[in-house]
MMTF fields as JSON, N, C-alpha, C and O atoms, coordinates in Angstrom:
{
  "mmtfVersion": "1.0.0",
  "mmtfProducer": "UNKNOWN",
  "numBonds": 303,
  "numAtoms": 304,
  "numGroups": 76,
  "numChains": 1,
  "numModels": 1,
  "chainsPerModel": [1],
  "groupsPerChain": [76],
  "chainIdList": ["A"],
  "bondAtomList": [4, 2, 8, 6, 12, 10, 16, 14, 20, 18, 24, 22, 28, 26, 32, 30, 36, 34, 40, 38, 44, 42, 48, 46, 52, 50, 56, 54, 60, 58, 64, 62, 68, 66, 72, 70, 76, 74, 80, 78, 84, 82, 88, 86, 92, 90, 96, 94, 100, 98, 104, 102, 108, 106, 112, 110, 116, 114, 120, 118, 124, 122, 128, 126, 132, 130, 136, 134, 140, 138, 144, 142, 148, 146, 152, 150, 156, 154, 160, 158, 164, 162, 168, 166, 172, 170, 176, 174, 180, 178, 184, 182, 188, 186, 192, 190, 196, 194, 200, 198, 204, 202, 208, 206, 212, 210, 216, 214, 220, 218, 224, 222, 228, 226, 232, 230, 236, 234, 240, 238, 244, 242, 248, 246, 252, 250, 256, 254, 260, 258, 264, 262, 268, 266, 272, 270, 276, 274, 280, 278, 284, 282, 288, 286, 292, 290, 296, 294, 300, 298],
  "bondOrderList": [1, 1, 1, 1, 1, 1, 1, 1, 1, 1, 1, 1, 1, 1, 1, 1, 1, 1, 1, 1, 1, 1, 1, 1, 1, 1, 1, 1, 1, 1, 1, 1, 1, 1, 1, 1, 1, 1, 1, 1, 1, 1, 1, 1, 1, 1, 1, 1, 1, 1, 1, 1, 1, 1, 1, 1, 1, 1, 1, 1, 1, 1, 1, 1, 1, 1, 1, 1, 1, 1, 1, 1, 1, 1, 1],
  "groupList": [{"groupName": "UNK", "atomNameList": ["N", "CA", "C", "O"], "elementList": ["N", "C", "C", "O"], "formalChargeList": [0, 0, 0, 0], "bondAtomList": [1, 0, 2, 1, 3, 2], "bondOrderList": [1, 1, 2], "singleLetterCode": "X", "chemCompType": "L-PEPTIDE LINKING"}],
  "groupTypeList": [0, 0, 0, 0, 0, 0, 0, 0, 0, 0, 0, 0, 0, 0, 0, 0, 0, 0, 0, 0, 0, 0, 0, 0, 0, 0, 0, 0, 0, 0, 0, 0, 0, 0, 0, 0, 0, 0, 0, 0, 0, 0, 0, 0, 0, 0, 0, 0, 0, 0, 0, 0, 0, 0, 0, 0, 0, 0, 0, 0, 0, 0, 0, 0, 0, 0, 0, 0, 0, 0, 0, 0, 0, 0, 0, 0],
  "groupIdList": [1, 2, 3, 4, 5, 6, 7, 8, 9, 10, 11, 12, 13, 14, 15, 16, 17, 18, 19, 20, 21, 22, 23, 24, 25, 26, 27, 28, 29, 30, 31, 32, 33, 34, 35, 36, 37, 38, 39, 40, 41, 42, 43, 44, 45, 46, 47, 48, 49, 50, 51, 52, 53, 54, 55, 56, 57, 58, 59, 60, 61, 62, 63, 64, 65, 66, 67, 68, 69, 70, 71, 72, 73, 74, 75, 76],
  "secStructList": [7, 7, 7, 7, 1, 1, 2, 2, 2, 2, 2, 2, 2, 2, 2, 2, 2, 2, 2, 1, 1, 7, 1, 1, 7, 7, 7, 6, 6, 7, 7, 7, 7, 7, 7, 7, 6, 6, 6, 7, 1, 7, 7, 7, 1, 1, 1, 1, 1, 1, 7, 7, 7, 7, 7, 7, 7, 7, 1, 1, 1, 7, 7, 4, 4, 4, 1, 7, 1, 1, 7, 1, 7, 7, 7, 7],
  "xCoordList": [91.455, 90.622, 90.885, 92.026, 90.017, 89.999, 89.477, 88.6, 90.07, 89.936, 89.586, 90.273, 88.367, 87.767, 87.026, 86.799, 86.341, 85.953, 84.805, 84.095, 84.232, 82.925, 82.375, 83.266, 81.461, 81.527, 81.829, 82.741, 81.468, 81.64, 83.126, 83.695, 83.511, 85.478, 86.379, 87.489, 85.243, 86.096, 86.059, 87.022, 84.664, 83.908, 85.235, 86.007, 85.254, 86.262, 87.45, 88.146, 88.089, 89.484, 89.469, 90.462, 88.436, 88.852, 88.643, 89.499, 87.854, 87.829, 88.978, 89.719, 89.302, 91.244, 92.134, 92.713, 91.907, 93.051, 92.884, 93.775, 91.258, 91.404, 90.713, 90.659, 90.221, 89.878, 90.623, 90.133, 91.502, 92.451, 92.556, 91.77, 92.831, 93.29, 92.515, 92.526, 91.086, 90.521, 89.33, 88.615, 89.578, 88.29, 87.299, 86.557, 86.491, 85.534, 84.909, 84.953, 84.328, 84.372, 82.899, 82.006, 82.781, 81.355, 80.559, 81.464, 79.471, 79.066, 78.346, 77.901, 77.967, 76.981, 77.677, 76.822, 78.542, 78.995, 79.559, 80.45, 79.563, 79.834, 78.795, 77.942, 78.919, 77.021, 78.119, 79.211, 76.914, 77.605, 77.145, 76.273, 77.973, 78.212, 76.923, 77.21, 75.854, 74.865, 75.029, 75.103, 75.063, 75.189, 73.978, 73.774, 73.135, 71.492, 72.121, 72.731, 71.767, 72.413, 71.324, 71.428, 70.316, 69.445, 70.28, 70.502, 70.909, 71.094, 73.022, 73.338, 73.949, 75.017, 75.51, 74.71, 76.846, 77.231, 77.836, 78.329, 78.042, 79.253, 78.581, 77.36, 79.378, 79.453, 79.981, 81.107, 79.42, 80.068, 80.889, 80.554, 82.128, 83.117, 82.947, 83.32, 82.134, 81.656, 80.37, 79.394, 80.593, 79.252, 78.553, 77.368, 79.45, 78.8, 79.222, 78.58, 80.151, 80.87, 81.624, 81.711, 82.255, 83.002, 84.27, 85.252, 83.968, 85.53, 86.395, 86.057, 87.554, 88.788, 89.518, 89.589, 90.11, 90.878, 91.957, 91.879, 93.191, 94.53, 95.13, 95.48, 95.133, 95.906, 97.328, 97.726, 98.207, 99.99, 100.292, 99.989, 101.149, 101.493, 102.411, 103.403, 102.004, 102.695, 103.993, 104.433, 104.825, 105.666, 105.32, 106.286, 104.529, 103.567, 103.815, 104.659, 102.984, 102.477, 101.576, 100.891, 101.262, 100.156, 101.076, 102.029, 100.697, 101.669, 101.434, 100.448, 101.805, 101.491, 100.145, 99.165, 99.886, 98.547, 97.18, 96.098, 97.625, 96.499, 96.123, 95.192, 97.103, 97.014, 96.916, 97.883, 95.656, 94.924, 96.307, 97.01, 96.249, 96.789, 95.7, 96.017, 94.545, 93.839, 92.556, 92.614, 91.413, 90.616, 89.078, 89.062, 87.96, 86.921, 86.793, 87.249, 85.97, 85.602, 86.785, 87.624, 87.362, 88.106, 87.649, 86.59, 88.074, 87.342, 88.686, 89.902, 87.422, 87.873, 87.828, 88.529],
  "yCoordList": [110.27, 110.949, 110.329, 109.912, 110.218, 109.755, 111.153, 111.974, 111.059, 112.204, 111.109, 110.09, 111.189, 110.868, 111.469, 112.572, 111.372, 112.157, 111.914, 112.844, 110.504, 109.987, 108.917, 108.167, 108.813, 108.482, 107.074, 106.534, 106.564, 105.282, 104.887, 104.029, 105.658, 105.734, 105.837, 105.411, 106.654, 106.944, 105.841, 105.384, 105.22, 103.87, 102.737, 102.417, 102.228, 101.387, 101.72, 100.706, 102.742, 103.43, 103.012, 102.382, 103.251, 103.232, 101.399, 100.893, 100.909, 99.386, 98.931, 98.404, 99.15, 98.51, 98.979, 98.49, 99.868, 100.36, 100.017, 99.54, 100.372, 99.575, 98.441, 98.052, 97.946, 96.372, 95.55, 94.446, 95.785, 94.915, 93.522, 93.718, 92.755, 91.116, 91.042, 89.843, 91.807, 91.764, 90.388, 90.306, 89.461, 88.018, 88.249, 87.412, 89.288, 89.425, 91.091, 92.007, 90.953, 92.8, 92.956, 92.139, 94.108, 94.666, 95.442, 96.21, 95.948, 96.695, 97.445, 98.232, 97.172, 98.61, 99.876, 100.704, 100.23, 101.497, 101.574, 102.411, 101.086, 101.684, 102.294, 101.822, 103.484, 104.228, 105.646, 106.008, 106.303, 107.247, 108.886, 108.924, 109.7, 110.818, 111.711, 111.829, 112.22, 112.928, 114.309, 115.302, 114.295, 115.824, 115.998, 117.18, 115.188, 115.372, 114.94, 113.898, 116.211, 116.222, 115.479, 115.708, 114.557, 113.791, 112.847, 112.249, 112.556, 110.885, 111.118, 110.248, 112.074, 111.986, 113.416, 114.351, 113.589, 115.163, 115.355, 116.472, 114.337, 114.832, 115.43, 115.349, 116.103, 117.233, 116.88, 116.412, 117.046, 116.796, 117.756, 118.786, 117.892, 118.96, 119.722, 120.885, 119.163, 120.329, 121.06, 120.743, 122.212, 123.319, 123.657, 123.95, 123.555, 123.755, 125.399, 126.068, 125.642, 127.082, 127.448, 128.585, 126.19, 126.354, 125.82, 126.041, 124.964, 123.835, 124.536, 125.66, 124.186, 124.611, 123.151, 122.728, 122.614, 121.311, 121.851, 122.405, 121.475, 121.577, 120.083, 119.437, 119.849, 118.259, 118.264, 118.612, 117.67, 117.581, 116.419, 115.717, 116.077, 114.665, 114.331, 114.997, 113.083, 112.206, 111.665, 111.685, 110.999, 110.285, 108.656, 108.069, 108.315, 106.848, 106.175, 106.258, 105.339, 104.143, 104.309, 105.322, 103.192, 103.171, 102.95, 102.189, 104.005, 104.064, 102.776, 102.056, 102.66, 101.207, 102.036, 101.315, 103.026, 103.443, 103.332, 103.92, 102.534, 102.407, 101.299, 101.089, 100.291, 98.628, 98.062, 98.058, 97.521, 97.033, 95.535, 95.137, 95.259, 94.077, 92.949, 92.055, 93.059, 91.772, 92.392, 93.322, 91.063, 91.628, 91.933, 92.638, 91.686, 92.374, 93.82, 94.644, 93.918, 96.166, 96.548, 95.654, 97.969, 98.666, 99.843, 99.994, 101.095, 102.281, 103.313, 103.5, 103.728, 104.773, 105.965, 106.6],
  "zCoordList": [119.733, 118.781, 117.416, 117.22, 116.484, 115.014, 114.324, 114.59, 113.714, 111.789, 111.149, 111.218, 110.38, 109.211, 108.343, 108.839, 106.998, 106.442, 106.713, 107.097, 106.588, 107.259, 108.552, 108.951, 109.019, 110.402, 109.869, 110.496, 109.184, 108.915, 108.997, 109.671, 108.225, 107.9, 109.557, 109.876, 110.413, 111.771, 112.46, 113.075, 112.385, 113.305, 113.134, 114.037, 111.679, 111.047, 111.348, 111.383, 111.607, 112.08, 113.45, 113.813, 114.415, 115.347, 115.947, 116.673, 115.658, 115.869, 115.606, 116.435, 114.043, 113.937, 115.34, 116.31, 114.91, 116.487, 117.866, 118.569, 118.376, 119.606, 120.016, 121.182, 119.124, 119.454, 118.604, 118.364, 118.185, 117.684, 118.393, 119.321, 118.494, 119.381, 119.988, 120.267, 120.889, 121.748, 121.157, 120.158, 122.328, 122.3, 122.592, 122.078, 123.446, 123.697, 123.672, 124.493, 122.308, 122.271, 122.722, 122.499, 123.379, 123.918, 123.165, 122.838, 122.535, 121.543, 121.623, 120.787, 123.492, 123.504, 123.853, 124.167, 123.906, 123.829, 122.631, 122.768, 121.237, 120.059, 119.519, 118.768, 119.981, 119.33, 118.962, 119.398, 117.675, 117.012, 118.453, 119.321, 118.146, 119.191, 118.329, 117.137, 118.632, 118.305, 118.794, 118.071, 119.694, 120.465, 121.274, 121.55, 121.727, 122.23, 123.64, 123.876, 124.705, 125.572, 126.968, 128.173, 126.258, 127.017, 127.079, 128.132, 125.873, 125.65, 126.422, 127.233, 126.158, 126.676, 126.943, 126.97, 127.143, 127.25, 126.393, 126.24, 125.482, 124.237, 123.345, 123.204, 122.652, 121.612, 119.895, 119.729, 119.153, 117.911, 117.658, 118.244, 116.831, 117.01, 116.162, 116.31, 114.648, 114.184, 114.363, 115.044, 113.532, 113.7, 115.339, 115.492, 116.356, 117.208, 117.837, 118.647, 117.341, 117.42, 118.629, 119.092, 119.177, 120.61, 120.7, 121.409, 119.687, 119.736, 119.262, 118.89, 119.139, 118.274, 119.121, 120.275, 117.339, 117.817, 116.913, 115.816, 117.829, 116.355, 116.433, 117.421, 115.482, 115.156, 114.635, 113.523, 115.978, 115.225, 115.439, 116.404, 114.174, 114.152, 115.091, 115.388, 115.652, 116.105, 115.747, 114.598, 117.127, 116.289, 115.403, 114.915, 115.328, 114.917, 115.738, 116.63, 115.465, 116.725, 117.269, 117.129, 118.192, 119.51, 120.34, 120.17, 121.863, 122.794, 124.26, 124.101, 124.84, 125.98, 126.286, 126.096, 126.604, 127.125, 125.946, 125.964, 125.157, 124.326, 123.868, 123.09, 124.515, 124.278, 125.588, 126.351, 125.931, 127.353, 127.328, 126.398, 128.185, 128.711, 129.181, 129.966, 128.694, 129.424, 127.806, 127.0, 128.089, 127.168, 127.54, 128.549, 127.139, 127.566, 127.481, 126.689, 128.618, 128.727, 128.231, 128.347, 127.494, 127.665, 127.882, 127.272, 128.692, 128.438, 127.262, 127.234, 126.448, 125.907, 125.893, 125.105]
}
């Protein structure tokens, strides 16, 4: 999950982190989360009146489960 203030800020957060080193990045699954439940099942977390997220810090880092060992697809 990414915290940002704007989607732009989350998009950029999350590319550093997981496409980092990656040679061959894929781009059709970088699309912003809408909530239009034609196009996917996800949910935006705000204003929808169901979520409740609590966020506790970590100890820092990225853990081995978040750094692929080969490059191409990753799923996130």
């Amino acid at each position: 999950m990414i915290v940002a203030r704007t989607q732009q800020l989350a998009k950029s957060k999350a590319r550093q982190r997981w496409l980092k080193g990656m040679t061959q990045i894929h781009k059709d699954d970088l699309h912003p989360v809408n909530g239009d439940p034609l196009i996917d099942d996800l949910l935006p977390i705000d204003g929808n009146g169901r979520w409740h997220v609590q966020l506790t810090p970590g100890s820092g880092g990225i853990s081995k489960s978040e750094v692929p060992d080969w490059t191409g697809y990753w799923l996130i």
